[in-house]
Backbone bond lengths (Angstrom), bond angles and torsions (degrees), N, CA, C in turn:
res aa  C-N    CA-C-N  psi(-1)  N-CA   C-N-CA  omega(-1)  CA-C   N-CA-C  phi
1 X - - - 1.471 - - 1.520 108.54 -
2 X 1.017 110.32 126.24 1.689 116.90 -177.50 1.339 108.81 -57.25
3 X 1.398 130.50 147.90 1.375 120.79 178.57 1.317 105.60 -96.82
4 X 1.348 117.59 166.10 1.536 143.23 -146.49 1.818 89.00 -88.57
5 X 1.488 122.84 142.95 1.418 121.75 174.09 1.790 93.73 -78.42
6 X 0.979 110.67 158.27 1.498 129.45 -174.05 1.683 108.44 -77.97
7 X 0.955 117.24 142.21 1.540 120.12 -141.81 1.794 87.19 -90.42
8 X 1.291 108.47 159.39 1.898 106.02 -167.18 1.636 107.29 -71.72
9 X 1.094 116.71 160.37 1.705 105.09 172.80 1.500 111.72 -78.27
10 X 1.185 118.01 165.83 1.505 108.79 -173.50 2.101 100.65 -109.89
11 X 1.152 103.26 155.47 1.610 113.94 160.30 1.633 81.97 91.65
12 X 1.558 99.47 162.29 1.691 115.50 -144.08 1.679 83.39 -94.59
13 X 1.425 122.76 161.29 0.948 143.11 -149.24 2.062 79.53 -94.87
14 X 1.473 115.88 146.57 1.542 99.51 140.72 1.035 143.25 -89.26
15 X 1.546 121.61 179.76 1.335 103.38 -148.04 1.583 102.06 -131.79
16 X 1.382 128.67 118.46 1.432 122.69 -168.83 1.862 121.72 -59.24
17 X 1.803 99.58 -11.12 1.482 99.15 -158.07 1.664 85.28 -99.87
18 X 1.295 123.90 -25.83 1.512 123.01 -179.00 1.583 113.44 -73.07
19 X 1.583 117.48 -38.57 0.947 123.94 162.07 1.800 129.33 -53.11
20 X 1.562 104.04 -30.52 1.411 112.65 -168.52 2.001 104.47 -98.31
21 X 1.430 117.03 -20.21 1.543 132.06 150.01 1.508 98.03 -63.08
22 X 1.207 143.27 -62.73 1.324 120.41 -172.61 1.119 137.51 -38.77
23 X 1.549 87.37 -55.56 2.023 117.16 175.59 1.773 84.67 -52.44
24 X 1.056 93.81 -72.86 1.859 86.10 -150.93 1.357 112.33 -60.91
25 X 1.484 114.60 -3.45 1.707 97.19 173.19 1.687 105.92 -101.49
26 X 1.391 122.25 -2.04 1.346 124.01 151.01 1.108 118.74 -57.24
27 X 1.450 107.74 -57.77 1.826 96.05 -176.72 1.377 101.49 -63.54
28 X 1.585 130.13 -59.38 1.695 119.13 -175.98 1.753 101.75 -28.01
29 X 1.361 134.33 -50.76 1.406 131.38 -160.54 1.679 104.57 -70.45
30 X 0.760 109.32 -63.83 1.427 109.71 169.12 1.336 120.71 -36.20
31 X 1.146 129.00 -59.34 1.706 126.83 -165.63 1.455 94.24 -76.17
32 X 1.429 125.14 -39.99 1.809 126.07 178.79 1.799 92.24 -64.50
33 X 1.408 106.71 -70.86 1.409 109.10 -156.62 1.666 116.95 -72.91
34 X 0.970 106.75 -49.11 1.772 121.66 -176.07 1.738 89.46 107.56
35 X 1.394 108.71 173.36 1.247 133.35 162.36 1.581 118.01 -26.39
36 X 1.699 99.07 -63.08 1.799 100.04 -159.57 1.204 112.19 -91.13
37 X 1.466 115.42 -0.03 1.563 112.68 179.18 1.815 116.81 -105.81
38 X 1.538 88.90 -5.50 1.841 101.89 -175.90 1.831 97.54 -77.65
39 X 1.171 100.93 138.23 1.347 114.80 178.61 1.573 107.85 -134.72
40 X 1.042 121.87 155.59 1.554 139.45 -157.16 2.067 83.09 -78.41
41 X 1.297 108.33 -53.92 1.844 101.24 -179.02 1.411 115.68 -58.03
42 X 1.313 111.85 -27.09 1.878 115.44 176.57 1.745 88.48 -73.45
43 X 1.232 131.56 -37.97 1.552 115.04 -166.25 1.360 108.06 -69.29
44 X 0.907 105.65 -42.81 1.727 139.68 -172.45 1.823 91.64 -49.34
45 X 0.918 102.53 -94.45 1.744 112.31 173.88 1.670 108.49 -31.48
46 X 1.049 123.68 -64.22 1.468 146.37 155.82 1.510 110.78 -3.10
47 X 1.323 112.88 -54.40 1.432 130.35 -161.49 1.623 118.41 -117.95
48 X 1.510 120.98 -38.72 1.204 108.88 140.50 1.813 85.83 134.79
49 X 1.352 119.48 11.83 1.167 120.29 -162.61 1.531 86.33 -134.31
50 X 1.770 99.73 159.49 1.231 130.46 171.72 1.855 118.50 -40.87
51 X 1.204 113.77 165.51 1.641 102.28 166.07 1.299 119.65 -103.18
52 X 1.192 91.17 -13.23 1.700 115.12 168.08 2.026 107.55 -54.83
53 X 1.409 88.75 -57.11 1.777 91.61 173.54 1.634 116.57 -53.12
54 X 1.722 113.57 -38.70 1.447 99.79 -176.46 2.244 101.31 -72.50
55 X 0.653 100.84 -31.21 1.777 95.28 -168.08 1.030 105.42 -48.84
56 X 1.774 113.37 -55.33 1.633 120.04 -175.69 1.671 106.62 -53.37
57 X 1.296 132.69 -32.18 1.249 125.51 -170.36 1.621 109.47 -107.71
58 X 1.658 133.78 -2.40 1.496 142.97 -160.44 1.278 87.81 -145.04
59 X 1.317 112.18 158.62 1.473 138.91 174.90 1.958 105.09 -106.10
60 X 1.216 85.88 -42.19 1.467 112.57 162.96 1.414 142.52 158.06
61 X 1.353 137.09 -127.87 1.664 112.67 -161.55 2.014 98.47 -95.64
62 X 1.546 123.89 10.78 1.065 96.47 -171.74 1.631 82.32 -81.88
63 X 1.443 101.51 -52.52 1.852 117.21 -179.36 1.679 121.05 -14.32
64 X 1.259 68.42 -61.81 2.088 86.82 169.37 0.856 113.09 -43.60
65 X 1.751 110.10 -68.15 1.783 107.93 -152.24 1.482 110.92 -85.05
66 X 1.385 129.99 -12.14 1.336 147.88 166.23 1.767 100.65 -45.22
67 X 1.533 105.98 -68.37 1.334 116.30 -162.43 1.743 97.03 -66.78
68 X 1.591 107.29 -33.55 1.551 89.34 178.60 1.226 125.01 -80.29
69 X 1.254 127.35 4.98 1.390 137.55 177.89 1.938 108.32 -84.54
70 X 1.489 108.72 -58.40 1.052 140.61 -168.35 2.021 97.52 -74.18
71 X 1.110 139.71 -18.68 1.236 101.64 130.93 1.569 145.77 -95.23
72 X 1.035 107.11 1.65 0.923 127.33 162.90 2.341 106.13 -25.02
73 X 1.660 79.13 -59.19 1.553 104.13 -167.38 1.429 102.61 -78.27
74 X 0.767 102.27 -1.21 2.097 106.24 178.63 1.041 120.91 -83.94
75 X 1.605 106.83 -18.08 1.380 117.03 165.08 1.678 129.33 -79.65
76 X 1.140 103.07 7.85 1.449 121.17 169.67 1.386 125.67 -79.20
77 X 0.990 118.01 130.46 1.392 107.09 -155.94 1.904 98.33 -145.82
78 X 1.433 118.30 175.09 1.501 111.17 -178.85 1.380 120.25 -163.76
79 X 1.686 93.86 79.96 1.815 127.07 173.18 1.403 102.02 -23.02
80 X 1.377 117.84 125.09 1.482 106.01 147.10 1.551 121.05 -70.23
81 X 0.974 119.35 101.76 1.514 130.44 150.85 1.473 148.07 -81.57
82 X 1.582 97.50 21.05 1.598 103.14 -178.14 1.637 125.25 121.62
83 X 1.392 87.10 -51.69 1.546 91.73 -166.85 1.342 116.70 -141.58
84 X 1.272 134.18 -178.96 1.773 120.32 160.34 1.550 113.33 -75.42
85 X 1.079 104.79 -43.95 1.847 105.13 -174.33 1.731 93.64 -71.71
86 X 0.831 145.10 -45.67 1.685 139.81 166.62 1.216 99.81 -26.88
87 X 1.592 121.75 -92.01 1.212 138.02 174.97 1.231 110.40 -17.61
88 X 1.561 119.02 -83.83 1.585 113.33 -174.49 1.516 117.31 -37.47
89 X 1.262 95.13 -56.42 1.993 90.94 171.18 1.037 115.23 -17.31
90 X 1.550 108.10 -89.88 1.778 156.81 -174.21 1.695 68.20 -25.18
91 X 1.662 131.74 -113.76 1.239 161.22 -143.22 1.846 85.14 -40.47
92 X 1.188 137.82 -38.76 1.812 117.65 -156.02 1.429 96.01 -99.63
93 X 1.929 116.91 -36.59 1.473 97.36 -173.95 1.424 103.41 -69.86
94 X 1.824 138.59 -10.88 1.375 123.88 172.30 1.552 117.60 -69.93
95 X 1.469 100.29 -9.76 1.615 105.85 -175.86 1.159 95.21 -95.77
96 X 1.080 140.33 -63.39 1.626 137.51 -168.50 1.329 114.88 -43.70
97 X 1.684 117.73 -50.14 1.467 126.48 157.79 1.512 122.67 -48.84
98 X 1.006 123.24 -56.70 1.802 122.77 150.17 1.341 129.42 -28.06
99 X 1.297 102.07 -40.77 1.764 120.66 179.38 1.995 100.55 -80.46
100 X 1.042 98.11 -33.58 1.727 101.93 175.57 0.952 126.57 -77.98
101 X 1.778 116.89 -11.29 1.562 119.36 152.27 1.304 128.39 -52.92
102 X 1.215 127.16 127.76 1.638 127.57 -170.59 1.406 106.64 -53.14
103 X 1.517 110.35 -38.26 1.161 137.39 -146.48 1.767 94.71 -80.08
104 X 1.261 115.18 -37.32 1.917 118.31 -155.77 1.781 81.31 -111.58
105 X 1.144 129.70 -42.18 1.572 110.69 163.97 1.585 114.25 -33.19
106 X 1.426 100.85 -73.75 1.646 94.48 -143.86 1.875 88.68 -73.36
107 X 1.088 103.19 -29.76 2.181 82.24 169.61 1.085 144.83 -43.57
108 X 1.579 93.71 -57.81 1.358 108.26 170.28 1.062 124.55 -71.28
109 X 1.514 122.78 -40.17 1.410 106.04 154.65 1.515 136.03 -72.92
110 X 1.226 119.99 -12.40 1.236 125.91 153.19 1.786 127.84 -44.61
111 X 1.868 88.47 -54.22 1.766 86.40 178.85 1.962 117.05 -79.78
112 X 1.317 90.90 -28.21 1.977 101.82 167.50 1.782 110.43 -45.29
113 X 1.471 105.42 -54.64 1.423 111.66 171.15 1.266 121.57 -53.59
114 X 1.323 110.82 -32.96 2.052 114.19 -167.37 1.718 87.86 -77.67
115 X 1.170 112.51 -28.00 1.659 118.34 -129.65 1.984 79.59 -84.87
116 X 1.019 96.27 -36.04 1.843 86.56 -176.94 1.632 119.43 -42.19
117 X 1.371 98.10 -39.33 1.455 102.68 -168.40 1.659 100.42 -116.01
118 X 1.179 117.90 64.27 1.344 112.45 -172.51 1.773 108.13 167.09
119 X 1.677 102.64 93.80 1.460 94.74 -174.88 1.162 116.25 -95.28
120 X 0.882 135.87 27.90 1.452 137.23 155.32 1.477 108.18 -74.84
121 X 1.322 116.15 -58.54 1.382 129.71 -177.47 1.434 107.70 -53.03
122 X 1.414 127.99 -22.29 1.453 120.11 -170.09 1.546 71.82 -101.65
123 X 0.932 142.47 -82.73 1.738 127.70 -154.52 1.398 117.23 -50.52
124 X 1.580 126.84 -13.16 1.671 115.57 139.70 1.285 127.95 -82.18
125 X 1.200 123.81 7.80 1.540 142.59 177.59 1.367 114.25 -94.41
126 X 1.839 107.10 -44.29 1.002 98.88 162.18 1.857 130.55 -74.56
127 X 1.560 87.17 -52.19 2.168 89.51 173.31 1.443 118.54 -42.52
128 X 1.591 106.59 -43.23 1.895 117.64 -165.48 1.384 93.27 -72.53
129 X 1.179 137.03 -51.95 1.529 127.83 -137.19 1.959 96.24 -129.16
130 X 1.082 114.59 -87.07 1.177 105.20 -160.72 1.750 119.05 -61.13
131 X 1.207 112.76 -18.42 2.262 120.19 177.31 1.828 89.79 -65.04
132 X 1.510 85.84 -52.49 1.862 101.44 -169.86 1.733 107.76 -39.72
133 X 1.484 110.64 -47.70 1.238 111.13 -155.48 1.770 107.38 -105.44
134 X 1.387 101.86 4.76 1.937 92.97 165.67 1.392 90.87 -99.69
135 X 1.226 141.16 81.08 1.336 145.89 127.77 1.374 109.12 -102.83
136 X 1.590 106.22 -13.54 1.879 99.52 165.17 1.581 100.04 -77.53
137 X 1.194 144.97 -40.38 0.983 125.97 -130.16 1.966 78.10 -103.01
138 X 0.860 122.77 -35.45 1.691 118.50 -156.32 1.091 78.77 -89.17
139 X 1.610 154.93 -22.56 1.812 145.45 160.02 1.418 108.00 -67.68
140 X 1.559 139.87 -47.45 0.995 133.58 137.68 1.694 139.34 8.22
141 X 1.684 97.67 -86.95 1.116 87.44 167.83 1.314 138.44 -103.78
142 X 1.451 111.99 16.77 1.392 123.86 174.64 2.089 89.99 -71.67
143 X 1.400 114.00 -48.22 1.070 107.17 178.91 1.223 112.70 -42.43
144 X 1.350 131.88 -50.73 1.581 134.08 -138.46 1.438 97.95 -101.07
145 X 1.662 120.36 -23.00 1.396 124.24 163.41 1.468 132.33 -34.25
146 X 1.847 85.65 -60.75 1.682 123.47 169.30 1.492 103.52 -37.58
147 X 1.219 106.92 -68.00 1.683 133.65 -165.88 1.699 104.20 -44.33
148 X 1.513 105.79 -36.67 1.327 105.98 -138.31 1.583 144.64 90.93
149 X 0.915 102.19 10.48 1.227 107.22 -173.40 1.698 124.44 -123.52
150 X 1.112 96.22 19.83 1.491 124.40 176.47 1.564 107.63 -156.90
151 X 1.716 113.63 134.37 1.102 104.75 173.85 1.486 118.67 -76.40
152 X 1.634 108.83 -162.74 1.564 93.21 -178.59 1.804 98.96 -101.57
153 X 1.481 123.70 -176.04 1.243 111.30 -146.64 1.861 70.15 -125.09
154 X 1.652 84.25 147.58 1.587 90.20 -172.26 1.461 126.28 -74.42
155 X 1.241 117.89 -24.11 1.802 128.90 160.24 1.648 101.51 -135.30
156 X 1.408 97.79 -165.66 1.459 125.36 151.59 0.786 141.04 -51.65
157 X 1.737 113.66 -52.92 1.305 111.68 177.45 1.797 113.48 -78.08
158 X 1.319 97.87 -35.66 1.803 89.31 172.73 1.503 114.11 -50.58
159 X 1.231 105.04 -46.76 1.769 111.44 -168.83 1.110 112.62 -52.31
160 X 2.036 122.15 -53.49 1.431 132.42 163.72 1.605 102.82 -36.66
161 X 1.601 124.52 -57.13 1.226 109.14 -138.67 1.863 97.71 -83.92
162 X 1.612 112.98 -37.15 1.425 104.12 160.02 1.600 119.17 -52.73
163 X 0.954 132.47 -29.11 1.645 120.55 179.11 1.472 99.34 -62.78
164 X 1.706 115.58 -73.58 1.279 116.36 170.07 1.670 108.57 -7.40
165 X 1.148 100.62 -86.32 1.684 110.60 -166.21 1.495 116.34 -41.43
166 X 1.999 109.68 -59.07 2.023 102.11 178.20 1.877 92.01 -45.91
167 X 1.437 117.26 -70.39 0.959 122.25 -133.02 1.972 98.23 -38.77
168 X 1.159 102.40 -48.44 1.667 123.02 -176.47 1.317 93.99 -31.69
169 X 1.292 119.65 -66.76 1.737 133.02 -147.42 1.529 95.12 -86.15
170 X 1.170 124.52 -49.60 1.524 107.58 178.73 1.363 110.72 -48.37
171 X 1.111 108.29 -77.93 1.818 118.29 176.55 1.074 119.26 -32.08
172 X 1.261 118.12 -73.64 1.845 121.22 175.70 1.752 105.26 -39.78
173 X 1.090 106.51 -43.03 1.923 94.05 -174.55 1.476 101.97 -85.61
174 X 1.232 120.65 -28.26 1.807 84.11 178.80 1.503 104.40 -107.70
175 X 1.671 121.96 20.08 1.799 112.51 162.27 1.677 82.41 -77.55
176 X 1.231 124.26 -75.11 1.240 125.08 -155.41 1.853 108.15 -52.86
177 X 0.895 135.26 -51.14 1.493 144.71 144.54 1.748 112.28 2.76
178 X 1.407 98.08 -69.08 1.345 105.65 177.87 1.369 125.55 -113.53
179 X 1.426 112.12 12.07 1.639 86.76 -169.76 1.827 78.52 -145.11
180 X 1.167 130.72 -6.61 1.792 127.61 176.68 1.949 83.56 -105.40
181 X 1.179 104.70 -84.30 1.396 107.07 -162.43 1.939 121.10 -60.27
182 X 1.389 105.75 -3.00 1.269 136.22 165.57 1.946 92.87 53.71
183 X 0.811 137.97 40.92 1.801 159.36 165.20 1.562 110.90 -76.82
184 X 1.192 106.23 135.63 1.627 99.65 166.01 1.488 84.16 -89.92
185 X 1.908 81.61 160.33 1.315 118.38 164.96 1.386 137.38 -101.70
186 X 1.645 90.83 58.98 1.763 112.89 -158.79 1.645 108.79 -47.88
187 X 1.100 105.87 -171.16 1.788 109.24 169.66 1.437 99.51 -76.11
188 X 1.374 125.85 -56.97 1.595 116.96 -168.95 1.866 106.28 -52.61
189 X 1.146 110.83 -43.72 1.482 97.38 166.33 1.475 131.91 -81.93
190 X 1.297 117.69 -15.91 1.334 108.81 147.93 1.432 126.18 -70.25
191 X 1.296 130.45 -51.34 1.215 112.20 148.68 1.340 139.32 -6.51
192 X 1.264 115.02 -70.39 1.666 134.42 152.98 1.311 115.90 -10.94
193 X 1.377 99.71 -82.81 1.597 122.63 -157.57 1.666 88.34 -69.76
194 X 1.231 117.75 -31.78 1.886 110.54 174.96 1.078 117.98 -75.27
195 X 0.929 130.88 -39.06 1.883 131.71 159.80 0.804 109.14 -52.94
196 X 1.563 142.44 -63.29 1.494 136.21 178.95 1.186 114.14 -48.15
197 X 1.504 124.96 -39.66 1.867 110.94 -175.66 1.046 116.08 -95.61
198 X 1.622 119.24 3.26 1.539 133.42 -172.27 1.958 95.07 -97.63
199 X 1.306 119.86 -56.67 1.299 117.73 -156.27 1.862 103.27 -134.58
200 X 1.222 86.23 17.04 2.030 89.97 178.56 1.469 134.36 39.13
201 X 1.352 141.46 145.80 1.162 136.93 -145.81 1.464 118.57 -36.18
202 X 1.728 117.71 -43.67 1.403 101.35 -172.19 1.621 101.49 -124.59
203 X 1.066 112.60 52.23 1.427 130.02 132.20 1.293 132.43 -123.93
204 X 1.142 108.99 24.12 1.949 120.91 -168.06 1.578 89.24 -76.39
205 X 1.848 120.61 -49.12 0.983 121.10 -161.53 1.851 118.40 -44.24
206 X 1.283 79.15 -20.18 1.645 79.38 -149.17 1.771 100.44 -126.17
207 X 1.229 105.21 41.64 1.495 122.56 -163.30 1.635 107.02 -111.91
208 X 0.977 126.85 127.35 1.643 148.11 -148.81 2.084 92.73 -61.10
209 X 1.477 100.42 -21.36 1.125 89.75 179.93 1.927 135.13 -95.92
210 X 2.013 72.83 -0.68 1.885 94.25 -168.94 0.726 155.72 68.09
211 X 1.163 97.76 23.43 1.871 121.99 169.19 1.214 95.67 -96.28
């Protein structure tokens, strides 16, 4: 006897373009509204869909605005261009420009602010955005390994704990760079900050990149 086709799954499939209207009418709420006045029904309206649709996919507005921040950063990406000090460039002026969106300003600093008093919010801050985004740095230097120009890292745990660390120092200098010290993050200061993590304070002088 032939067997029976498997009965359909039930509840509507999601949908990547409803999901990607959400994100972006979160961030629109935020830079209009700020943090404490954005409500899941302003997103809701915002985007053109039910509020019923955000629950099934959010727990709620930290969930939301986390994920809408955090792609933001997905769009980062890291060209081979030659070299490691190339690369780092290439990879911070795409971050610095990201950070110059009205839109990834007032979020990210919006959810950083909630996130002080609220550890949940830093432990989706951390999983969504920052785990997400050292795949530049562990693509990085597997690149620069290849190259030669980095040795190889003696286990795992060293390798984890150096990613940890660039990832720290890249980020921290150009969040604070552009969005505390409110500075562009021209080439002469990228430059900078690449000599220093490439060849350290008193070899910057004399560092292929010239700082």
């Amino acid at each position: 006897m032939p067997s029976r086709p498997s009965a359909p799954r039930t509840g509507r499939p999601r949908s990547a373009a409803a999901d990607a209207a959400i994100l972006e009418a979160t961030r629109a709420a935020l830079v209009e509204l700020g943090w404490s006045r954005l409500t899941l029904g302003d997103v809701a309206t915002r985007a053109g869909v039910a509020k019923t649709t955000l629950y099934r996919r959010w727990a709620g507005k930290n969930e939301l605005v986390v994920d809408a921040v955090a792609v933001l950063f997905d769009e980062l990406e890291l060209p081979d261009l030659g070299s490691l000090a190339a690369d780092i460039e290439g990879v911070v002026h795409q971050f610095a420009a990201i950070l110059d969106r009205p839109e990834a300003k007032t979020a990210l600093m919006a959810v950083v602010a909630e996130a002080t008093r609220d550890a949940p919010l830093r432990e989706r801050i951390r999983t969504s955005i920052v785990e997400r985004q050292k795949r530049l740095v562990v693509e990085g230097r597997a690149r620069a390994t290849a190259r030669g120009e980095l040795p190889e890292e003696r286990d795992a745990d060293s390798a984890a704990r150096t990613a940890d660390l660039i990832f720290d120092v890249v980020a921290g200098a150009v969040v604070h760079r552009t969005l505390v010290s409110a500075e562009p993050a021209d080439p002469e200061w990228v430059r900078g900050l690449t000599g220093m993590l490439l060849y350290g304070l008193a070899g910057g002088r004399d560092s292929p990149s010239g700082v």
